[in-house]
C-alpha positions in Angstrom: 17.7 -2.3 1.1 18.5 -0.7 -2.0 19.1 3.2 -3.1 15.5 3.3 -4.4 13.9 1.6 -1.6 15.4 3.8 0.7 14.2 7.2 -1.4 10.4 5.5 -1.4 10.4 5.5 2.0 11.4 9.3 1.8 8.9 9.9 -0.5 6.3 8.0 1.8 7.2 9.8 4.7 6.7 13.1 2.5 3.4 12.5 1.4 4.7 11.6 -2.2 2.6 8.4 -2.1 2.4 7.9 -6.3 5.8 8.4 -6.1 7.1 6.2 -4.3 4.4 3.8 -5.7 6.1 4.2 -9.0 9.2 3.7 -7.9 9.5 0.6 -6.2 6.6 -1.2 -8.5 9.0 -2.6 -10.9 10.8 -4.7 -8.3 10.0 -8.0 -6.9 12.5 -8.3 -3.9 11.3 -8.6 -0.1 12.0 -5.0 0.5 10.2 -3.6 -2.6 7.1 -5.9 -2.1 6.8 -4.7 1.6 6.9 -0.8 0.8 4.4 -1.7 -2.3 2.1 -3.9 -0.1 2.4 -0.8 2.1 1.4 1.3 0.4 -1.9 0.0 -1.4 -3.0 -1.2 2.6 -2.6 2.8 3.1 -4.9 3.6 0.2 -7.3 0.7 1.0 -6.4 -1.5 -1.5 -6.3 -4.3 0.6 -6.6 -7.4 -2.6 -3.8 -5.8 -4.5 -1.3 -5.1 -0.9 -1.6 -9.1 -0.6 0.1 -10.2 -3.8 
């Protein structure tokens, strides 16, 4: 897991949700792609959390 992976999980976990959206959305590793996918299944975006 990288540096960056590791703060979008802080910034998760802190409500920072754009944030962390940002920040791992240029990446296409496993890790990345899981917090992302993460993410839009929190928001309800459950067609774009499946790419």
């Amino acid at each position: 897991m990288t540096g960056d992976n590791i703060q979008a999980l802080a910034l998760v976990r802190a409500g920072q949700w754009d944030a962390a959206h940002d920040l791992v959305q240029p990446y296409s590793d496993r890790d990345s792609c899981l917090i992302h996918a993460y993410w839009h299944r929190f928001e309800g975006d459950q067609s774009n959390a499946r790419y």
